[in-house]
C-alpha positions, 0 to 999 in steps of 0.5 A: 925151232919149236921149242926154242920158240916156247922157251921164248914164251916162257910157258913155266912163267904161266904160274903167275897168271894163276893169280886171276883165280883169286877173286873166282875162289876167294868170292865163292864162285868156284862153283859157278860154271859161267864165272870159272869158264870166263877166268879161264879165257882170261887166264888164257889171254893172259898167258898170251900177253905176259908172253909177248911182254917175254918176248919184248924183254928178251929183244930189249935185253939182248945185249946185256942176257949175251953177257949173262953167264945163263941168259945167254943160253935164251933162244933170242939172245943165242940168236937161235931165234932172228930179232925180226921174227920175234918182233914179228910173233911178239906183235901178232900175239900181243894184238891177237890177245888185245882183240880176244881180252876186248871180245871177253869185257871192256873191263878185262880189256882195260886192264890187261892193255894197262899190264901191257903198257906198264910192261913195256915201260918197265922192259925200256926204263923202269927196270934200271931204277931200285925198289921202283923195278920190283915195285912194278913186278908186283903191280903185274900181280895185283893187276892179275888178280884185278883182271880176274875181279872183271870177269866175275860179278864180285859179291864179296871179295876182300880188298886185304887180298890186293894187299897181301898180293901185293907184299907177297909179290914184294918178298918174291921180288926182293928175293929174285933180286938177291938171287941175281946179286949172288950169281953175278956177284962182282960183275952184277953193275955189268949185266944191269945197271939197277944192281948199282942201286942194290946190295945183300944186306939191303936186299936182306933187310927189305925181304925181312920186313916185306915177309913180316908184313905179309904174314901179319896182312895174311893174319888180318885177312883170315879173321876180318874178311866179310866172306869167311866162316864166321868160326875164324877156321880160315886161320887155320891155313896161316901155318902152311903161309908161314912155312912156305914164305919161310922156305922160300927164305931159307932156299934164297939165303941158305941154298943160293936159289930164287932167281927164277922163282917159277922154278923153284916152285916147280922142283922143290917139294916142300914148297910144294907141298905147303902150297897144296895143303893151304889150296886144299885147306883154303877150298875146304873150308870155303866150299865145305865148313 
């Protein structure tokens, strides 16, 4: 019960609230003590809402994951877990994490009942019309890192990254959409009606142009941010961008992956490893050149 109870919260999806840490290390506070324990308590707040938001898709979406060759296999569409129960614990986890976020700042508040709202819309509409569905899956990025921006006292955080958050948010959910079509394949209009407005080579030319597009706002960050070193070393981390958005393409298009992609940044090492090296690289030069 208990594990089928965190498999419901889906705690690997934890990684996307990792965003909220954006605006602590891109503004240079990684070192204030004060700014780095609130994001963590927002980051724990978060974790509890986008939780909640989890367990509402599952509830809205119980017919169509008992259909789902693996989403049938969730706890609640399996029924592992009752439909009032889960409503129960989604509520109570929802409000408990509402009153935290308003304890924490009206701000971070506002924003995350915002990301609640904009969720719940999306399990119950807006998730069944095209672009528009992967257009608020990155909107729910973009409002983590605005989340984290509340809880510090900005001083020079560059608005180019809500923008690259933004693209890059895009080319992951274009990516999980395709991923989703190839597994599905002729059955896909069945499971979800938003697959009617979708095919591979529209997904393919959508993810073309929103990985160009992020790699070229990513280049634009690292020479014209106000907060960089004024030598342009930021630049230097634009290799390991590169390889990572083009191995996540090749994953997606070459080994049929990416319909969960906190799993793929879990199990594949190169991925990994780029993502490591442009952490280590970025802290270096912001905290250390």
């Amino acid at each position: 019960m208990l594990r089928d109870f965190l498999t419901s919260l889906r705690v690997k999806q934890w990684l996307k609230n990792f965003f909220l840490f954006a605006a602590l290390v891109f503004d240079r506070q990684l070192t204030n003590w004060n700014s780095a324990y609130r994001t963590i308590i927002g980051f724990i707040i978060f974790c509890l809402i986008s939780s909640s938001v989890y367990i509402l898709n599952d509830l809205f979406d119980i017919k169509a994951d008992q259909a789902h060759p693996i989403k049938q296999n969730r706890p609640i569409a399996s029924g592992r877990i009752k439909t009032e129960f889960a409503v129960f614990t989604g509520l109570v986890i929802s409000i408990g994490a509402l009153i935290w976020a308003y304890s924490l700042s009206k701000s971070f508040f506002l924003v995350t009942l915002f990301y609640l709202f904009l969720n719940i819309l999306y399990s119950k509409w807006l998730k069944h019309v095209p672009i528009i569905d992967v257009m608020i899956i990155a909107a729910g990025f973009v409002l983590r890192v605005a989340a984290g921006v509340t809880l510090i006292k900005v001083e020079r955080f560059s608005p180019w990254l809500y923008v690259v958050t933004t693209l890059l948010a895009l080319y992951i959910g274009f990516g999980k959409r395709r991923a989703e079509l190839m597994l599905l394949a002729k059955d896909a209009n069945q499971h979800r009606t938003v697959f009617e407005g979708y095919t591979l080579a529209f997904l393919d030319q959508l993810i073309t142009v929103v990985s160009g597009t992020t790699i070229v706002a990513y280049s634009l960050y690292t020479f014209s941010a106000p907060n960089l070193p004024t030598n342009h070393a930021m630049m230097l981390t634009i290799p390991f961008v590169l390889f990572g958005i083009f191995r996540y393409l090749y994953l997606i298009q070459v080994k049929q992956s990416g319909g969960e992609p906190e799993e793929v940044v879990i199990s594949d090492r190169p991925l990994q490893l780029s993502i490591l090296f442009w952490g280590i690289s970025v802290l270096a030069i912001f905290y250390f050149s």
